[in-house]
N, C-alpha and C positions, 0 to 999 in steps of 0.2 A: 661160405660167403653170405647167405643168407642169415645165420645168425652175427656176423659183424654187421651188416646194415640194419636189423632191430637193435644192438647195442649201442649203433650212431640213432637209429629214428626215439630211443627211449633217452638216451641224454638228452637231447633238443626238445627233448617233451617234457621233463622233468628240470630242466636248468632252471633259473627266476634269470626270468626274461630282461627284466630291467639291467640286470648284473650283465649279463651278454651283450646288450648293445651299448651300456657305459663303456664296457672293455670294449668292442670295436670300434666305440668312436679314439677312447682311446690310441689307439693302433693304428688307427685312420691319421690322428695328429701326430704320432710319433714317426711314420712313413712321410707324411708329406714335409716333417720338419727334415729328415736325412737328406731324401732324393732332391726337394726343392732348395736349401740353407745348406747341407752338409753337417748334420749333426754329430754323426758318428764321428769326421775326420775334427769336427772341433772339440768336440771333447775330449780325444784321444792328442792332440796338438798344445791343448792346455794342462797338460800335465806329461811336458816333454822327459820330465826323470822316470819315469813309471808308467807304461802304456795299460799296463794293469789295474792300476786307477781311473784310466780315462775308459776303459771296459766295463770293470766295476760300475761306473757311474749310468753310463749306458743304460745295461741290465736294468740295473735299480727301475730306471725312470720308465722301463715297462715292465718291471714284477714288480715290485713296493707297490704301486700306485691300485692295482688291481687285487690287492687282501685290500687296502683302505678300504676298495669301494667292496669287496666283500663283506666286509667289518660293518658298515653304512649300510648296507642294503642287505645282506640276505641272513649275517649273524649276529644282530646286534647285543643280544642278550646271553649269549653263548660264551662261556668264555676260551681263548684258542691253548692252548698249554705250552708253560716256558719253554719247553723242550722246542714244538712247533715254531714257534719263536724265535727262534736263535737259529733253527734251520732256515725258516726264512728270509733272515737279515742276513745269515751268512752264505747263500747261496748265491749271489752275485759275485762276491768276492770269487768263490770257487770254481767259477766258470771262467770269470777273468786270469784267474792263475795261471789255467791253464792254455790258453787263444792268446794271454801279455809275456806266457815267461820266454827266459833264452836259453836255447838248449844247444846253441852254439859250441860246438865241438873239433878241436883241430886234429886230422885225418891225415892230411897229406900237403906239402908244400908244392903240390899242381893245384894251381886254383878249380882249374874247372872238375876236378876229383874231389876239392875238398868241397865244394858249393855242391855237387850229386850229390854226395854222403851225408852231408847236414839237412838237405832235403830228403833223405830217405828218412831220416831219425827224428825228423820234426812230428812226424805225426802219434809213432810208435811212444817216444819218449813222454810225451804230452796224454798218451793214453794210463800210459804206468804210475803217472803221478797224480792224474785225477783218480785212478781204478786206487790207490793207495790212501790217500785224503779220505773216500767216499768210506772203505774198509776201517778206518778209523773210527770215522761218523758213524757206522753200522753196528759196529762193537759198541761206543760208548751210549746209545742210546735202546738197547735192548735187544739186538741181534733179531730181528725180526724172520718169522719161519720164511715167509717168501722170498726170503734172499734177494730185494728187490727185483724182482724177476727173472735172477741169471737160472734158471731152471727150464726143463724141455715138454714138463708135463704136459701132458694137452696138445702139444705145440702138432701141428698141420700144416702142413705146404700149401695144397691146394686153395687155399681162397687169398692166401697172399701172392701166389704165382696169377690166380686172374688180376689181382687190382695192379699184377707189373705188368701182365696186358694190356688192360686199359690204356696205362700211360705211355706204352710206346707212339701209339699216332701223335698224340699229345707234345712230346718231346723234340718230336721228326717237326714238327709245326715250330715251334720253341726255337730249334737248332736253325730257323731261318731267321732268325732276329738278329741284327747286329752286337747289340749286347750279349748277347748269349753266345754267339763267336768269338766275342773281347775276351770271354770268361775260359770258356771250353773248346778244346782239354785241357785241365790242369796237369796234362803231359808236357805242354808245351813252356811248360816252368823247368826243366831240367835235358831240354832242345837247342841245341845239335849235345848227343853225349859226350863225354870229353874221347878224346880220343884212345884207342885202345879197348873201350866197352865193346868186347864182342863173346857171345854173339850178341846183337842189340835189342831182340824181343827179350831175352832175360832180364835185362837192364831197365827196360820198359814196366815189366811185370813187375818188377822189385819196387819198383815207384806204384803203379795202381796198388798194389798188394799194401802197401805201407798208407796210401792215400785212406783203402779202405777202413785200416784200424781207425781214422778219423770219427767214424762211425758209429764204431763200438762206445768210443768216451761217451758221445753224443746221445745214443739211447741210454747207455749206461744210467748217464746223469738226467734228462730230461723223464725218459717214463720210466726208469729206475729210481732214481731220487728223489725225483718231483713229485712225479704221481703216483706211485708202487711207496715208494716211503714215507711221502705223506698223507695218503688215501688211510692211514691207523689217525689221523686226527681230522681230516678233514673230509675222509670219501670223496664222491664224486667230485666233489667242488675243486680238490686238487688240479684238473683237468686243466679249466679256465686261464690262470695264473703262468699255468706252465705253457699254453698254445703264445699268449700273450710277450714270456721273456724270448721262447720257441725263432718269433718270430723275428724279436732284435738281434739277432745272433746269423740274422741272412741282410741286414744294412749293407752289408758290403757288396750283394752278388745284385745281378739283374733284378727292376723291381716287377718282376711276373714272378719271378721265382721267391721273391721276400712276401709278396703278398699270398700267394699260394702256400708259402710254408706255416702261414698263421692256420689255414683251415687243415693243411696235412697233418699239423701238430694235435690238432684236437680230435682228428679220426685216431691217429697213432695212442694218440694218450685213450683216447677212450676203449681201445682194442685191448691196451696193456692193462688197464684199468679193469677190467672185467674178465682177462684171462690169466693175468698175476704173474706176465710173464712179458719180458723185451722182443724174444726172438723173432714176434713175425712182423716187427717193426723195422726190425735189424735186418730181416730179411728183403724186409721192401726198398728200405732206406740205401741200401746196401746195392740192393738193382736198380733202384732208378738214379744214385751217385754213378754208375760205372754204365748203364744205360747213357747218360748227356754225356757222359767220356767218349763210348762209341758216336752218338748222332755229333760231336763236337766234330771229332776227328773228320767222320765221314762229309760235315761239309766243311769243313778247307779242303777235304781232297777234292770231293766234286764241285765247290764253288757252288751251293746251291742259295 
């Protein structure tokens, strides 16, 4: 534990300061344009044929914007390489792919079996197709040894198991909010089971279980792609860009939890970023997803 908080206290010492609070105000106008106008739902609205563009666009408007002010402020004289380039013009798109496509599948002629089922494979399906894109990308631009992080070297329980301590008070406080009850549990998207589902905790598990591969895209691509794949041309500075789009990608949920994901994205990135690896992002990520699952549940049941 002790060395992940020098790995956070030496980025914040070492970042160019101006570059950091450009991007916060940033992020500060891109939040209050969602939560105050609804940004996300109009842009995703004006491009009724392709919600994958109206994503795409999104993104952009918090990852483009933050290499600009990279570019402006901290490299002006450096040049970034084509390769770098094209990773980061195409990275919006690639995320949109996979949060716009339809994986719409028919299963069964009971509604309420086919609507379970499509929601079990929304997540899984959505994991196989970015995990395959990114494998593309990995191969055509030089197979890099750290495998963007999918490797266990190093990897330690113990200091990602305290910081999922921490946040359980944290969460229990969270789970009293009413928006955070509108949201959680995302069990309750496939509530009452259609009939027949028994026994019904299996049923239940097959959904968190599938909810979780969400996850895995998620580090996969953010400090696997982002920051583990572009830290060969950028280093540290990778970090910044990626807390910034990190954070457009939580517009839709409570804004405690969209603002909170800007700064979790840049402890996460900067963990990955210095141990060359996902897992103890995955791992946290992973508990405190399935941690707001349990505090969701437990207050609808006890009405707290």
């Amino acid at each position: 534990m002790k060395k992940i908080v020098n790995y956070i206290r030496l980025f914040f010492k070492e970042i160019n300061k101006v570059w950091l609070i450009c991007c916060v105000l940033l992020m500060i106008l891109l939040v209050t344009a969602n939560y105050a106008f609804g940004l996300e739902d109009r842009l995703i609205a004006a491009f009724p044929q392709s919600a994958v563009v109206g994503y795409a666009s999104l993104y952009a408007l918090a990852w483009l914007p933050s290499f600009l002010l990279y570019r402006l402020i901290v490299r002006d004289q450096q040049a970034i390489s084509l390769k770098a380039w094209l990773c980061i013009l195409a990275a919006p798109l690639l995320f949109a792919v996979k949060v716009g496509m339809d994986t719409t599948v028919s299963f069964s002629m009971d509604a309420a079996w086919w609507s379970y089922w499509n929601r079990i494979l929304y997540w899984p399906l959505r994991l196989i197709t970015l995990f395959g894109i990114l494998l593309l990308i990995w191969i055509a631009i030089g197979r890099s040894a750290d495998r963007w992080g999918l490797h266990t070297e190093g990897f330690k329980v113990r200091p990602y198991a305290i910081m999922l301590l921490i946040m359980v008070p944290l969460l229990l406080l969270a789970s009293t909010q009413p928006d955070f009850q509108a949201t959680y549990p995302k069990l309750k998207q496939v509530l009452p089971l259609p009939e027949g589902a028994s026994p019904q905790w299996l049923y239940k598990l097959l959904f968190e279980l599938s909810y979780g591969t969400d996850f895995i895209s998620i580090e996969l691509f953010f400090r696997g792609f982002l920051v583990i794949g572009m830290a060969r041309w950028l280093g540290r500075d990778a970090i910044l860009p990626m807390a910034c789009f990190y954070c457009s990608i939580h517009f839709g949920k409570p804004l405690g939890e969209c603002i909170s994901s800007f700064f979790g994205g840049l402890i996460l990135g900067v963990v990955s970023y210095h141990t060359r690896s996902i897992y103890g992002g995955l791992m946290v990520h992973l508990g405190i997803a399935w941690l707001m699952e349990l505090c969701g549940y437990l207050a609808h049941l006890y009405k707290w």
